[in-house]
C-alpha positions in Angstrom: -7.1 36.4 7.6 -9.6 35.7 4.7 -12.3 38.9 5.0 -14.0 37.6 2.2 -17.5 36.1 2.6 -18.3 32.3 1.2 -21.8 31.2 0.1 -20.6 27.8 1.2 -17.3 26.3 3.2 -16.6 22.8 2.2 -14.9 20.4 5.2 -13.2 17.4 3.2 -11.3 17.2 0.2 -12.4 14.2 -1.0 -14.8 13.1 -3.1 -17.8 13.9 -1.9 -16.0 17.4 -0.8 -15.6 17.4 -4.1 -19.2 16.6 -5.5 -20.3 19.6 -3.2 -18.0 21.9 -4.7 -18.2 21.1 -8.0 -22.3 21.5 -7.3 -21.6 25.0 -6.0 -19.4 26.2 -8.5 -22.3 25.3 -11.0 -24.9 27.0 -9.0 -22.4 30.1 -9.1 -22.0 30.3 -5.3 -19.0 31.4 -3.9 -16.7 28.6 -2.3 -14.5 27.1 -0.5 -12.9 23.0 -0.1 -10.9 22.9 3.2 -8.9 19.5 3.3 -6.6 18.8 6.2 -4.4 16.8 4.4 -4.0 16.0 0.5 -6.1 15.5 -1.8 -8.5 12.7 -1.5 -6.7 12.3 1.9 -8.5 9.1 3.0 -8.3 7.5 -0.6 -4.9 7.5 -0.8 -4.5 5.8 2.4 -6.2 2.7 1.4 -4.1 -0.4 0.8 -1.6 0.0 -2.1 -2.8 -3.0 -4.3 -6.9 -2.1 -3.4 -9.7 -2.7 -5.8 -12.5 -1.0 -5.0 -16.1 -3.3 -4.9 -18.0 -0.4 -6.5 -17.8 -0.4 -10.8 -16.4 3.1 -12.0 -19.7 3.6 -13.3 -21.7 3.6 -9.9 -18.1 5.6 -8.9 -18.6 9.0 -11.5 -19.5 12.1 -10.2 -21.4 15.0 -12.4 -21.5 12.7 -15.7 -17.8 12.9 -15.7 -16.2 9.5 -17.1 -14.2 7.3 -14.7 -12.4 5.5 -17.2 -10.3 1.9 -15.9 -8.8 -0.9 -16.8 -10.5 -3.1 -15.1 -14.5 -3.1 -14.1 -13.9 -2.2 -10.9 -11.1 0.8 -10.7 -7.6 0.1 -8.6 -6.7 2.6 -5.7 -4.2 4.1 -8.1 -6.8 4.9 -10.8 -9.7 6.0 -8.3 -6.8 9.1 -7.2 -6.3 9.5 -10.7 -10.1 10.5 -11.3 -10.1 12.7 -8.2 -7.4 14.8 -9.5 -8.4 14.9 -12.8 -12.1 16.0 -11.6 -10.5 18.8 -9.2 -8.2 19.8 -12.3 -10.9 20.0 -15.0 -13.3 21.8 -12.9 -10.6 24.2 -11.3 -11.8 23.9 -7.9 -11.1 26.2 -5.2 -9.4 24.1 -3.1 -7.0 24.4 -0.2 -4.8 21.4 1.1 -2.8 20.6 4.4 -5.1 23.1 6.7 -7.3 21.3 9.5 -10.4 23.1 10.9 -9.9 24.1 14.6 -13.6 25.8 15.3 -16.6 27.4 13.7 -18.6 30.0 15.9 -22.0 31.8 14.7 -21.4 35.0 13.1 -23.8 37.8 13.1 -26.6 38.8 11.8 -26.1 35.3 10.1 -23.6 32.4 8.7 -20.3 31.3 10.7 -17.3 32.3 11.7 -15.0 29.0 11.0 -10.8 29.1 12.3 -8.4 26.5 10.6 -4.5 26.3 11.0 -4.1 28.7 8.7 -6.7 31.5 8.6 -9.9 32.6 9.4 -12.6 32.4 6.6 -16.5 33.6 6.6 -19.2 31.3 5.2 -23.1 32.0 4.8 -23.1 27.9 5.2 -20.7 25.0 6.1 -21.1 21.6 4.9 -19.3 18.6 6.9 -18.2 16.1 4.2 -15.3 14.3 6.3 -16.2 10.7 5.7 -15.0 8.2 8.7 -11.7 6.5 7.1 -9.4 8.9 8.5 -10.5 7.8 12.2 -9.5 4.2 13.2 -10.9 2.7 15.6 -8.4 2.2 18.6 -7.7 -1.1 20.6 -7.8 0.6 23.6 -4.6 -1.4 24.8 -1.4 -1.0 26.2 1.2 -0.8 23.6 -1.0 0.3 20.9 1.1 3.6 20.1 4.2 1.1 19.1 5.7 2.0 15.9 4.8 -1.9 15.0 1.1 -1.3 15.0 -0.3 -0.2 12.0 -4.3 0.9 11.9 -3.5 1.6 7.8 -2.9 -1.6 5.7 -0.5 -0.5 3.5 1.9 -3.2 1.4 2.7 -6.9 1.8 6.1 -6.8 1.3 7.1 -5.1 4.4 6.1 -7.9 6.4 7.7 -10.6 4.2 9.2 -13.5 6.7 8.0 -11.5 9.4 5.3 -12.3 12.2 1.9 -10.7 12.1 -1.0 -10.0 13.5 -4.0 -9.0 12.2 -6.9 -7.9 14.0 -10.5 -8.6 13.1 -12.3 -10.4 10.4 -14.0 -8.2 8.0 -12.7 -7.2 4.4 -9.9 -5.2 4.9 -9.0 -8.1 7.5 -8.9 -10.8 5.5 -7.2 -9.0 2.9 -4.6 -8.0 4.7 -4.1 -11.6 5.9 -4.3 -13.2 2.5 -2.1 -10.5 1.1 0.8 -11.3 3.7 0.6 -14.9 4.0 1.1 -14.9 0.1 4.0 -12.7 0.4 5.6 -15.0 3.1 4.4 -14.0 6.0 3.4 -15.7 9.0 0.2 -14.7 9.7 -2.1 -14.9 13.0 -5.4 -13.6 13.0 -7.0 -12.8 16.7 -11.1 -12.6 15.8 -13.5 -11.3 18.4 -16.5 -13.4 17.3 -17.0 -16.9 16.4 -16.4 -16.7 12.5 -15.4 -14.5 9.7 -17.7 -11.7 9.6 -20.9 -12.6 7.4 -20.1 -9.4 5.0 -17.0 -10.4 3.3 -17.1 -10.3 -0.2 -18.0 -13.6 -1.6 -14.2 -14.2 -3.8 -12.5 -13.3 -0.2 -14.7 -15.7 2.3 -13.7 -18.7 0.9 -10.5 -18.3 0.2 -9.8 -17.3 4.1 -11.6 -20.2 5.7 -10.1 -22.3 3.4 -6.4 -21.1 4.1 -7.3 -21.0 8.2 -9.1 -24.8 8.1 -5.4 -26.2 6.5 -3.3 -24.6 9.1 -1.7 -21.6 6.5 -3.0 -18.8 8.6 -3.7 -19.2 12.6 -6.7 -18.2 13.5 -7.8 -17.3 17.2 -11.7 -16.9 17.6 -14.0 -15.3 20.5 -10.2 -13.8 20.9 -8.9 -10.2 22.1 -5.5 -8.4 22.3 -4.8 -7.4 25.8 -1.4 -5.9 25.4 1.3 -5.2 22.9 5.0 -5.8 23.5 7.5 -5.2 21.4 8.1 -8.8 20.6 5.0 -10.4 21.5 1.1 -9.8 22.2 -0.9 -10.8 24.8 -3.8 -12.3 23.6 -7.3 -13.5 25.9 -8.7 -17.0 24.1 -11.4 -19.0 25.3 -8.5 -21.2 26.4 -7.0 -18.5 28.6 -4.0 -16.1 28.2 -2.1 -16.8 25.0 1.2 -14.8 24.5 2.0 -14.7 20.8 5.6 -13.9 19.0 5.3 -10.8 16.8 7.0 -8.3 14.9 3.7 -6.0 13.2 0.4 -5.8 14.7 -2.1 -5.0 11.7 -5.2 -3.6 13.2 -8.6 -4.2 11.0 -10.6 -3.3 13.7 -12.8 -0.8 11.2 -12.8 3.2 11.4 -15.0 6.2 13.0 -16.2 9.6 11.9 -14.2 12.3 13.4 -16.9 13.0 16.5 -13.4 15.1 17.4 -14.3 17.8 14.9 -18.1 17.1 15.4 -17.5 18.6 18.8 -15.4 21.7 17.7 -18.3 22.5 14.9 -21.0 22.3 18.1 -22.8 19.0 15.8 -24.8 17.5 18.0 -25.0 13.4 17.7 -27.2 10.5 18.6 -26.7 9.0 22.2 -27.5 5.3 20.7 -25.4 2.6 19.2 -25.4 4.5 15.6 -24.0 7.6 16.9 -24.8 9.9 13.9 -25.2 13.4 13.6 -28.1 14.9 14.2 -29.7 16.2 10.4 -32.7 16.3 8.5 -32.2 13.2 5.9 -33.9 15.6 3.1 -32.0 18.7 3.5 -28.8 17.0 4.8 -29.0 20.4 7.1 -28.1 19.8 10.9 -29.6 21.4 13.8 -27.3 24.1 13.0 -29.1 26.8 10.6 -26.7 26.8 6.9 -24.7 23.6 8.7 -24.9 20.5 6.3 -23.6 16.6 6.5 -22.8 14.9 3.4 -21.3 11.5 2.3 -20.5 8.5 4.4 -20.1 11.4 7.7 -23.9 10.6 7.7 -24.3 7.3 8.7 -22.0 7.9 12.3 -21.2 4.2 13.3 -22.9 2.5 11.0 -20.2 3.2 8.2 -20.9 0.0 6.3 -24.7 1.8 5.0 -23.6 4.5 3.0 -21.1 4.8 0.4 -19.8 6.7 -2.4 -22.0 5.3 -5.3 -25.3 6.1 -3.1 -24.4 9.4 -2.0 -23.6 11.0 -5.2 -26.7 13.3 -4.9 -25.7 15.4 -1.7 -24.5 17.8 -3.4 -27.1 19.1 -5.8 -29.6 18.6 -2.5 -27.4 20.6 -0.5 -27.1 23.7 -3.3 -31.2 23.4 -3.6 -31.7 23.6 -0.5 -29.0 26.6 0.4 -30.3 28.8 -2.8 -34.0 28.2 -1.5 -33.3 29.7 1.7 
C-alpha cells in the first residue's frame, strides 16, 4: 500500500495523461500517471502503417518539438514522441496497473484501489480517451479469434477473405490496405454510402475501387452472425451468407463508461452520453474529480481530439491550486 498523499492521480498514460502530468510536475504538485497497460496504450494499437491527419505541429505538447519525416507524423514516430516526452520530463509514471475503484476519503480527496495498490489523492483526473473500447456488434460469433475490432497489418490477410465492417476512415483504410495486399475484400455498410467524413485522398479512391467490382460492397447491410467460415449478413435483398476467413470490425470505439461507473462519474442519459463536468474547470460533479482529452466528448468521439485539447492540463492545475 502507497500511504503517501498525491496532490493529483492521473488515469491514462497517454498523451493527454501525459500533458496533465507534465502540467503538475511544473506547478510542483505531487503526482501520480496510472496506465493500465503500456505507454501510450491506445496509440500503439492503431494500425501499423497509420498516418495521423493532424500535422506534428498541431500534435506538440508544452512547446516540446515533434519532429517527422513527413508533415503529418507515422504511428511509429507519434510513440516515439510520447516516450521521449515521458523520458525528458521524468514522469512519475506507473504502467500495466488498471484502476478498480475510487471512494471519498475524509476530511477530503479520494481513496482510489488499482491492481496493484492503494494510493491517496487530494484530486483525480480521468484522461482515458475512448480508443481502448470498441464498439461491439452485438452478434453471435463475435468473440471468434477471426474477429478483429484493432486493424492491425495487411499482410496477415493476404489471399484471404475479409470482411470489413462499416464505412468511415479506419474502414476504408482497412479495405484499401488489404485489397492491395491481395485480399479479397467485402465491405457490409449500415447506411446508404461511405460515411460523408472520410478524408478527401481516401473517399475517392474507395468508391472508385467498389463502382469497378475490386472490393464488394454491401449497403443498408448488417452482420447477423459470425461462423467460422462464413457470415450471415441482412441486405435489402434478404439473407446473404458470405465466405470468410477475418472479420475486420470498423464499427468506431467508446469511452470506458466501465470505469466511469467504478469512479461514481455520473453521464448524460441522451445520445452523447458524456460525463457530466463543467466545460471551464473540466471538474465533474465530483469535488477534485476532473475529465480531460477526448474522454470529454462521450459518444461524440469524432469532436475532440488531440490538437484541440492540448490546454486541459494547465486548466486543470489552475483550477486545482485555486481551490
Amino acid at each position: 500500500m502507497d500511504d503517501q498523499a498525491y496532490d493529483l492521480l492521473i488515469i491514462g498514460g497517454g498523451p493527454t495523461g501525459l500533458n496533465v502530468g507534465i502540467s503538475a510536475r511544473k506547478a510542483g504538485l505531487r503526482y501520480l500517471i496510472i496506465e493500465k497497460g503500456m505507454l501510450a496504450n491506445s496509440l500503439f494499437h492503431f494500425p501499423v502503417n497509420m498516418t495521423f491527419f493532424s500535422t506534428s505541429l498541431k500534435l506538440e505538447i508544452h512547446n516540446t518539438p515533434f519532429i517527422s519525416h513527413g508533415d503529418k507524423p507515422t504511428r511509429s514516430e507519434a510513440l516515439e514522441y510520447y516516450r521521449r516526452l515521458a523520458q525528458a520530463n521524468g514522469l512519475h509514471l506507473h504502467l500495466y496497473e488498471e484502476v478498480l475503484g475510487m471512494e471519498p476519503r475524509s476530511p477530503q480527496g479520494y481513496t482510489v484501489r488499482t491492481s496493484k495498490a492503494t494510493y491517496h489523492a487530494r484530486a483525480v483526473c480521468v484522461a482515458t480517451g475512448f480508443y481502448d473500447t470498441p464498439r461491439l456488434l452485438g452478434v453471435p460469433g463475435e468473440d471468434l479469434p477471426k474477429v478483429k475490432h484493432y486493424y492491425d497489418d495487411p499482410h496477415a490477410y493476404i489471399n484471404q477473405e475479409v470482411l470489413v465492417v462499416g464505412a468511415a476512415n479506419s474502414a476504408c483504410d482497412a479495405a484499401l490496405e488489404c485489397w492491395r495486399k491481395g485480399a479479397r475484400v467485402t465491405m457490409a455498410i449500415r447506411g446508404d454510402s461511405i460515411y460523408d467524413r472520410v478524408k478527401y485522398w481516401i473517399r475517392p479512391d474507395i468508391e472508385n475501387r467498389i463502382k469497378e467490382g475490386s472490393i464488394t460492397a454491401h449497403f443498408n447491410t448488417t452482420v447477423t452472425a459470425i461462423h467460422p467460415a462464413s457470415v450471415d449478413l441482412n441486405t435489402p435483398a434478404g439473407p446473404l451468407r458470405v465466405a470468410n476467413d477475418f472479420v475486420l470490425a470498423m464499427t468506431g470505439y467508446l469511452p470506458n463508461y466501465a470505469l466511469f461507473e467504478r469512479l461514481g462519474l455520473p453521464v448524460e442519459t441522451d445520445d452523447a452520453c458524456k460525463p457530466i463536468f463543467d466545460p471551464e474547470t473540466l471538474q465533474t460533479q465530483l469535488p477534485g474529480v476532473y475529465l480531460a482529452g477526448v474522454a470529454c466528448a462521450g459518444q461524440e468521439t469524432s469532436k475532440l481530439f488531440i490538437e484541440n485539447t492540448r490546454d486541459h492540463g494547465e486548466r486543470i492545475i489552475i483550477h486545482l491550486q485555486a481551490k
